[in-house]
matplotlib code that plots the C-alpha trace (Angstrom):
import matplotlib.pyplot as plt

x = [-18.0, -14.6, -14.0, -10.9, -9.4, -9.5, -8.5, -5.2, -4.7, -4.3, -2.2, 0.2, 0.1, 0.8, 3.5, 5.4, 5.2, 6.6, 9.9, 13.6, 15.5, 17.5, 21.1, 22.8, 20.9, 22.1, 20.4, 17.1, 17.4, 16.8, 13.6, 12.4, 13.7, 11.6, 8.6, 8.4, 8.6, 4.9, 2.5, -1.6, -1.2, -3.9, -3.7, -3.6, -6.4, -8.5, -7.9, -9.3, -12.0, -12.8, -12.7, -15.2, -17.6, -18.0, -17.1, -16.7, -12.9, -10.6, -8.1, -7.5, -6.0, -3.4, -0.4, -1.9, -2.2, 1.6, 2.5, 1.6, 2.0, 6.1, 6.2, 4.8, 7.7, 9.9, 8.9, 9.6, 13.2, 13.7, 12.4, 14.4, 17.3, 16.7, 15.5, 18.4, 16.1, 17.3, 14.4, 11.5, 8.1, 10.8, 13.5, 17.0, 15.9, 17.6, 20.8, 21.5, 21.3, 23.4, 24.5, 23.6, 24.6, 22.5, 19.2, 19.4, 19.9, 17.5, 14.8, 15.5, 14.9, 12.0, 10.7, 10.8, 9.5, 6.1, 6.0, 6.9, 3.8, 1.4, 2.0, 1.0, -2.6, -4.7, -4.5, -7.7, -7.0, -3.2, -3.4, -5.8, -3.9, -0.3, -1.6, -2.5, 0.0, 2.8, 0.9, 0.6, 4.4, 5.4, 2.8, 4.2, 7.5, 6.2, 5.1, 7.8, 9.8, 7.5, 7.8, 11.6, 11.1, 8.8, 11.5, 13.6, 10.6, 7.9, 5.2, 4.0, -0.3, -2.8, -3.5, -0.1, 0.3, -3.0, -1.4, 1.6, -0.3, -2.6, 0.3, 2.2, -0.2, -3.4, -2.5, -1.8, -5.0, -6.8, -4.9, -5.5, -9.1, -9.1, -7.4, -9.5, -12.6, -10.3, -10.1, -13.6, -15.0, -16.9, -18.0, -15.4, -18.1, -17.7, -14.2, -13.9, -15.6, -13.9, -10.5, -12.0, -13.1, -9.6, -8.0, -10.4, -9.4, -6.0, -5.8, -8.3, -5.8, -2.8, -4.2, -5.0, -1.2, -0.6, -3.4, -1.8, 1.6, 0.8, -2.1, -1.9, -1.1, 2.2, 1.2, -1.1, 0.4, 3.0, 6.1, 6.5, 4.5, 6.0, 8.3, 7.3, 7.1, 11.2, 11.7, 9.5, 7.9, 5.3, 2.4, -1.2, -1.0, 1.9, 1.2, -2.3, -0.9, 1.5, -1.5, -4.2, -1.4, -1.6, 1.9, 3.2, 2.1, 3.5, 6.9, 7.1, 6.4, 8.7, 11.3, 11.0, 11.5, 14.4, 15.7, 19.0, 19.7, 16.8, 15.3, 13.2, 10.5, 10.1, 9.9, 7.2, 5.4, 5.4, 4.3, 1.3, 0.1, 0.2, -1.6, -4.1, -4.3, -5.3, -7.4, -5.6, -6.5, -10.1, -9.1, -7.6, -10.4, -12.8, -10.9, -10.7, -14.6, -15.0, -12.5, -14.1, -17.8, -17.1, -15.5, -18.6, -20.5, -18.6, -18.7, -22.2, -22.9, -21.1, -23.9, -23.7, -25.9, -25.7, -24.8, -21.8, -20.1, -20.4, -16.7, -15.7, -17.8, -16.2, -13.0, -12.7, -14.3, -11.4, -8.8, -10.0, -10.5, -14.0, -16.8, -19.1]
y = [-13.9, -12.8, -9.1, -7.4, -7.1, -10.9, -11.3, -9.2, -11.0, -14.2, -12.9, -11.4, -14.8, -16.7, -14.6, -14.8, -18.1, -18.9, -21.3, -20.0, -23.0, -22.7, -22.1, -19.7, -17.8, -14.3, -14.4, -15.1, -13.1, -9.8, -11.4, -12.2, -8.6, -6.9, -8.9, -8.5, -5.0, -4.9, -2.2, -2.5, -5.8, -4.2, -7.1, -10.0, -9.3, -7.7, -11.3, -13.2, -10.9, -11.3, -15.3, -14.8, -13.6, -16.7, -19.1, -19.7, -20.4, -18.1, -19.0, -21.7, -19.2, -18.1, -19.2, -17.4, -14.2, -14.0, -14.9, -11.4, -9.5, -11.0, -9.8, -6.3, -6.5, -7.7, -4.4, -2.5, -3.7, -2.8, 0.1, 1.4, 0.5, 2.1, 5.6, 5.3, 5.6, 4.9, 4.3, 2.0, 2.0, 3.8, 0.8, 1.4, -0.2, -3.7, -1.7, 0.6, -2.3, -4.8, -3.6, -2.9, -6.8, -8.4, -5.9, -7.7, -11.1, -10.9, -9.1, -11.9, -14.6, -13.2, -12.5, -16.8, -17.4, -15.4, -17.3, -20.4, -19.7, -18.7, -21.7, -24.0, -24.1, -26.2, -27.5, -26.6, -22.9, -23.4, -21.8, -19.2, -18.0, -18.4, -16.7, -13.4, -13.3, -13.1, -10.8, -8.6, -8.3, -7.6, -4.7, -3.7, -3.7, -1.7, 1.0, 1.5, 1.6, 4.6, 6.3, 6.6, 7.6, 10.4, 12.2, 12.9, 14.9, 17.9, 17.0, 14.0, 14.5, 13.1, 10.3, 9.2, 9.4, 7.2, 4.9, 4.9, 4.4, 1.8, -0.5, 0.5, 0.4, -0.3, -3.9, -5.7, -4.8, -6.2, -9.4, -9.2, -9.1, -11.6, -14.2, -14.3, -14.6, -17.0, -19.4, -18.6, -20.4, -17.3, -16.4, -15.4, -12.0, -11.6, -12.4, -9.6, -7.2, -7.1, -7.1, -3.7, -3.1, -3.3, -1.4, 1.6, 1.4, 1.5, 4.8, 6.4, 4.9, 6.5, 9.7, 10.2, 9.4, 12.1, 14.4, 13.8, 14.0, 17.6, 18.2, 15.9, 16.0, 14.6, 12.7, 10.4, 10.2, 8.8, 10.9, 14.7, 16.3, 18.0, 14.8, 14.2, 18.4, 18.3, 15.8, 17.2, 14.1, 13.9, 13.4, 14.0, 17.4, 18.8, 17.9, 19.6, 22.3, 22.9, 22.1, 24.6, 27.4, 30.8, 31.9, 33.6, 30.8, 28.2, 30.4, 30.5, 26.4, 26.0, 28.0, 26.2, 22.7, 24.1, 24.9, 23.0, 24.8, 25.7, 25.7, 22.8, 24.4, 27.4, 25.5, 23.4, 26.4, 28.4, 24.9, 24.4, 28.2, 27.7, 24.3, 26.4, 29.1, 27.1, 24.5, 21.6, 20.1, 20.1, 18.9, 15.6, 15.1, 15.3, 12.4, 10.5, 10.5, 9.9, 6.5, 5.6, 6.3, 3.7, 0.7, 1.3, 0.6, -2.6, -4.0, -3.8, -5.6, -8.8, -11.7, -12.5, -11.3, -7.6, -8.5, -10.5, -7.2, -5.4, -6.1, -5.7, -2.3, -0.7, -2.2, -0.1, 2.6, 2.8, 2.5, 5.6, 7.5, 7.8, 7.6, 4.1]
z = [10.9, 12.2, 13.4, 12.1, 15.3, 15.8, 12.0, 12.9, 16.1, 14.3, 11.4, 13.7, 16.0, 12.4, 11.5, 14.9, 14.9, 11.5, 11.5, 10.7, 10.5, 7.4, 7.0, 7.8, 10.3, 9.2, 6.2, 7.8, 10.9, 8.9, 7.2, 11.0, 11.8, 9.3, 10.2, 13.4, 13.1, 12.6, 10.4, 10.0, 8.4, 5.6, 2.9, 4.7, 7.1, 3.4, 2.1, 4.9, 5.6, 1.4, 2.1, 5.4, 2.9, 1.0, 3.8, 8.1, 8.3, 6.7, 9.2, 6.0, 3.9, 6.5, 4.9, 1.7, 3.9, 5.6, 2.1, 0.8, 3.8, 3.3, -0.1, 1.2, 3.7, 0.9, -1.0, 1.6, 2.5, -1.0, -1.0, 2.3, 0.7, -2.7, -0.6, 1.5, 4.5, 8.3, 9.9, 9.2, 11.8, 14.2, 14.0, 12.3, 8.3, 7.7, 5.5, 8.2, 11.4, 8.8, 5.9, 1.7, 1.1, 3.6, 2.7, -1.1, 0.0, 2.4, 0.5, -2.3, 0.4, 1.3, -2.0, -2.7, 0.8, -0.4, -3.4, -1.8, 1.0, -1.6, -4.0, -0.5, -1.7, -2.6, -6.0, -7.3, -6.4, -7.6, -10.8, -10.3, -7.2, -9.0, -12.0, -9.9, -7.8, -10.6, -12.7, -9.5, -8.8, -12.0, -12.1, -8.5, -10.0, -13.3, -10.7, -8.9, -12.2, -13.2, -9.7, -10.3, -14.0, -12.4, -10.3, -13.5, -15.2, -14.5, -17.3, -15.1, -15.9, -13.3, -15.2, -15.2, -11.5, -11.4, -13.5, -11.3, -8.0, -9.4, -10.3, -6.8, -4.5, -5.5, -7.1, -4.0, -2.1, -4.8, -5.3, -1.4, -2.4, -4.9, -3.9, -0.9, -3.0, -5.1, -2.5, -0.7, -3.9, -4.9, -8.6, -11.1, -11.4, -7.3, -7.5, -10.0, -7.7, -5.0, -6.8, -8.4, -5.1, -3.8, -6.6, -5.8, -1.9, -2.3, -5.2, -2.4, -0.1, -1.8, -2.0, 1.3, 2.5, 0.0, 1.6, 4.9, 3.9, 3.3, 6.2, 8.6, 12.2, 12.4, 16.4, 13.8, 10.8, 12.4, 10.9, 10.1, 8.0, 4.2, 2.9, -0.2, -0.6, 0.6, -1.8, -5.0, -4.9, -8.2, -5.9, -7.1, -5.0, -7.0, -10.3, -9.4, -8.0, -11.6, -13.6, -11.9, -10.7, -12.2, -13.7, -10.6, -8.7, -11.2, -11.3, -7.5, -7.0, -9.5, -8.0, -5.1, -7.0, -8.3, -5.2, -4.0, -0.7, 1.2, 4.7, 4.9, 7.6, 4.6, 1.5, 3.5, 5.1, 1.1, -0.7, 1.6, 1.3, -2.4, -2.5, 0.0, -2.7, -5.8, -3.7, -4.1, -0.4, -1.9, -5.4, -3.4, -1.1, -4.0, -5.3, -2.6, -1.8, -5.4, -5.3, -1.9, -2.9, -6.3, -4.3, -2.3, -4.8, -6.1, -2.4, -2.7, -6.1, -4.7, -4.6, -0.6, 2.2, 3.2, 6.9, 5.7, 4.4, 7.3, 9.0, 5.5, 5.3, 8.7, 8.5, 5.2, 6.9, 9.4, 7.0, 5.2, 9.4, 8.6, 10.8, 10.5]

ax = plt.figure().add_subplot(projection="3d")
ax.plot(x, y, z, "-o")
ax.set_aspect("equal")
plt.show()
């Protein structure tokens, strides 16, 4: 059994040493750009640590693991672009160091070059694998779809925002999942497991980035704290915080959506002391443990050997910052 660390050693190894030989160059140095510029390499170390269940060499899958992580990049490009961000993992985002033009052409090459890398399996698998993948990118796309649709309204409900995160986020660590399984030969019951498994990781995921968006210490999160409070983003802690605020509380939060000129330090301090006052910070958490605790429960219905799951188990584990 592989370790995550060594898992991640070898995906970034794979990805480093992958060929750009096509014409012209400037459309592919971007895509190595972007690639190189790192990130936890989640999904493709999840699929290869799903195939190590079933069998001994999931270095065999590797061109199926740097095929997702580039369409994660690809989504991301996109997404930088789309946000109008200037920075990406602290490096200027592919729009701002080239330009609008190259950021689509490039994300579109990328997009074929993961579909291109997946579809390198074996034909047995081909299908299957194919299948998944598709039906996973439109469903990414469907999310990010909604996402926009949310910033234009304030009746979002909770289940919505599930919805929304499921399809966004929560998709892609499953196929992860999946398609690991897929091509480890396991069950079509196991294979559905873990997939469900991965779906419940990534909304308990997703909800802590909200959690620490609002809480967390900005040294480890990695950027400053109160973004998606700025931006009135429809995270699960505001439309908790509309849905369980008493009318004063509910007048002043919406004041402060309202807002169009405002000190960004205050509207962040105000925000937090009213998610502090109706208990939101405990409302997420309680989801969370309750996401985490099911895909715990998943991972241990799959038919292999306890001992098998264990880099599985801690590697999850860390993911979420909790103690193994």
């Amino acid at each position: 059994m592989y370790t995550p660390e060594e898992l991640l050693k070898q995906v970034n190894e794979a990805i480093n040493a992958l060929p750009y030989d096509r014409q012209p160059a400037s459309l592919y140095e971007p895509i190595r750009y972007v690639l190189a510029l790192g990130g936890k390499r989640l999904r493709p170390v999840l699929m290869l640590l799903s195939h190590n269940l079933f069998k001994e060499h999931p270095e065999a899958i590797m061109t199926q693991a740097v095929a997702l992580e580039t369409y994660h990049n690809f989504t991301l490009l996109h997404d930088d672009l789309m946000d109008n961000a200037d920075v990406r993992r602290g490096q200027p985002t592919v729009h701002r160091k080239w330009d609008a033009n190259t950021a689509i052409l490039s994300g579109d090459t990328m997009l074929l070059l993961a579909f291109q890398r997946m579809q390198q399996c074996d034909a047995k698998h081909l299908p299957l694998v194919m299948s998944l993948f598709t039906e996973t990118t439109l469903e990414i796309d469907e999310g990010q779809q909604m996402d926009i649709d949310f910033e234009t309204r304030n009746d979002v409900t909770e289940a919505e925002y599930i919805e929304m995160i499921r399809l966004k986020t929560s998709v892609l660590l499953a196929c992860a999942m999946k398609i690991g399984a897929i091509m480890g030969d396991a069950s079509d019951a196991d294979a559905d497991l873990l997939y469900r498994f991965g779906e419940r990781m990534g909304l308990a995921f997703q909800l802590q980035d909200d959690l620490l968006d609002v809480y967390g210490d900005p040294k480890v999160f990695g950027k400053a704290i109160g973004g998606d409070i700025t931006e009135n983003k429809k995270t699960y802690m505001l439309i908790n915080a509309l849905n369980h605020a008493d009318d004063s509380q509910r007048q002043e939060l919406t004041q402060w959506i309202e807002a169009r000129d405002f000190d960004r330090q205050e509207k962040v301090a105000a925000v937090t002391r009213l998610y502090d006052a109706i208990g939101i910070r405990q409302l997420c958490e309680a989801k969370i443990n309750e996401y985490f605790a099911q895909a715990s429960q998943l991972l241990e219905q799959v038919s292999v050997d306890s001992e098998r799951k264990e880099q599985l188990r801690r590697y999850t584990a860390s993911m979420m910052n909790r103690q193994y």
